[in-house]
C-alpha positions in Angstrom: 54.2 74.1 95.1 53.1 76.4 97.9 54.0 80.3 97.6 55.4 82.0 101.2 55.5 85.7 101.1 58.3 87.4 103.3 57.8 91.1 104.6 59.3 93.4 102.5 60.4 91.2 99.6 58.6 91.1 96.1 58.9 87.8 95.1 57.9 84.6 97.1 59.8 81.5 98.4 58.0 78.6 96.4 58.3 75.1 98.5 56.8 72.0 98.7 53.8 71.0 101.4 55.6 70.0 104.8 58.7 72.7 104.4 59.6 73.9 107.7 59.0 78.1 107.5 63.3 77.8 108.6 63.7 76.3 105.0 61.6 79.2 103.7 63.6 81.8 105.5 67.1 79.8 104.2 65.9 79.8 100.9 65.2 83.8 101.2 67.6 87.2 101.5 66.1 87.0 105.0 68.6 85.6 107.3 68.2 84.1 111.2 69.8 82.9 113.6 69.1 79.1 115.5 70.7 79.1 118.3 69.4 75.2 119.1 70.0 74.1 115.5 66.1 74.3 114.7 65.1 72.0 117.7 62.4 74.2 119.0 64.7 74.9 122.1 64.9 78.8 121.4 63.4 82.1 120.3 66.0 82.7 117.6 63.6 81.7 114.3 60.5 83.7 116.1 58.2 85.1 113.2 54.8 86.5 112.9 52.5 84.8 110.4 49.7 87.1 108.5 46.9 86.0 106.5 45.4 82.4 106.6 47.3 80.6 109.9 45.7 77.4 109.1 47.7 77.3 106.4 50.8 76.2 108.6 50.6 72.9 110.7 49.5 73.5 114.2 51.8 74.0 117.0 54.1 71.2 118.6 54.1 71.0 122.7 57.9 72.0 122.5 56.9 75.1 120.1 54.4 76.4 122.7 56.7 76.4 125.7 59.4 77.8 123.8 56.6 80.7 122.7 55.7 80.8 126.4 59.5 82.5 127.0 58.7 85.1 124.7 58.2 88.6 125.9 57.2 89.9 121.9 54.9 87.0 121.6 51.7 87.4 120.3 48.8 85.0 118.8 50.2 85.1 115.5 54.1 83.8 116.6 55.4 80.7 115.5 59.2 79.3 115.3 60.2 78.7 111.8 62.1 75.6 112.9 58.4 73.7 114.0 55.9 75.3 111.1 55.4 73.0 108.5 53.7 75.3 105.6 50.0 73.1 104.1 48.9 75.7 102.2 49.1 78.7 100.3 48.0 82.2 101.8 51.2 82.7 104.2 53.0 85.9 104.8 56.0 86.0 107.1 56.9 89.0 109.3 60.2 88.7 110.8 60.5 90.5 114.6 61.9 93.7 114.7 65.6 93.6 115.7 68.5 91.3 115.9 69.1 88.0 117.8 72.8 87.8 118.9 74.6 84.5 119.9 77.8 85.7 122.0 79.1 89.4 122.8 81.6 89.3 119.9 78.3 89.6 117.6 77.9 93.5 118.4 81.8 94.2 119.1 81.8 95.6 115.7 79.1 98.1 116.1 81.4 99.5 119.7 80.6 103.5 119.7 77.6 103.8 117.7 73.6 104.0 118.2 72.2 100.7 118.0 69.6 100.9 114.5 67.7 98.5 115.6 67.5 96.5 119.3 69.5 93.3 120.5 67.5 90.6 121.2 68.4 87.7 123.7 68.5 84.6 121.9 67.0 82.7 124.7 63.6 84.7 125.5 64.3 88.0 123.1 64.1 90.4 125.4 66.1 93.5 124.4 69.8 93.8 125.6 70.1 96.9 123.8 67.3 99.4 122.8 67.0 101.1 119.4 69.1 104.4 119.7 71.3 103.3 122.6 75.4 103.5 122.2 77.3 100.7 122.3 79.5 101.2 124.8 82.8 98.5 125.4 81.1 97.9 128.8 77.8 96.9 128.0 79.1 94.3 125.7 80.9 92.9 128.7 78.0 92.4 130.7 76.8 90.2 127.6 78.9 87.7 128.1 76.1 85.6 129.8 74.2 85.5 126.4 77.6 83.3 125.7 76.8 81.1 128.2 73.4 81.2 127.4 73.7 79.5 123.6 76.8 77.0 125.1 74.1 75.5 126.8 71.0 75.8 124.4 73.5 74.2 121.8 74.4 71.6 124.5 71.2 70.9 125.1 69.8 70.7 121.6 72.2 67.8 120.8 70.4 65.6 123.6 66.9 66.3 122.1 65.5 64.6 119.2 
């Protein structure tokens, strides 16, 4: 068994070699979002990896052009739907904010200061910044993240 330690949570998610980190994060309080069903299509199951990185498998092709889209990406990014954990010596950092997959996601939160920033699920740039009210129009012009996942889902179901 191989021991994944999650930001902010004491006890670790124990898996067997070749567990996708998107297991890991199932398994966990630690929820995300996959917008392309764990294809590799997206940004939705973006995560930072501390400590040993050769302890995950390396990168796929379709990981590294879906990392490419990233505005938040740095050396230490990986999906969670392509990372196969090896070894032991991971630490998971999840991005700060909260990917959304259609307007009605944020309708809820209409009138009040966003805690923490809405993230595209597409390329995760910020639709709304930390601090910023909600207002009934902004969520309108969100529609095209609607649009957006409608196709990534489409999509997904033509890839293997």
């Amino acid at each position: 068994m191989k021991a994944v330690h999650l930001d902010s949570i004491a006890d670790p998610v124990e898996v067997v070699t070749n567990t996708r980190l998107l297991e890991v994060l199932h398994r966990s309080p630690k929820k995300i979002v996959t917008a392309c069903g764990g294809k590799g299509l997206c940004a939705t199951c973006h995560v930072y990896v501390e400590g040993d990185v050769g302890a995950l498998s390396p990168r796929t092709p379709r990981e590294q052009r879906s990392l490419l889209m990233l505005r938040d990406a740095r050396p230490n990014s990986r999906l969670a739907c392509q990372a196969k954990v090896q070894a032991n010596g991971i630490q998971l950092v999840l991005p700060r904010g909260r990917f959304i997959e259609s307007a009605s996601d944020v309708e809820d939160l209409i009138g009040r200061r966003a805690e923490y920033p809405i993230l595209h699920p597409a390329d995760g740039r910020t639709l709304i910044e930390t601090g910023k009210i909600i207002t009934r129009g902004r969520i309108t012009q969100l529609s095209s993240v609607d649009v957006d996942v409608k196709e990534l889902k489409a999509l997904s179901m033509t890839m293997v």
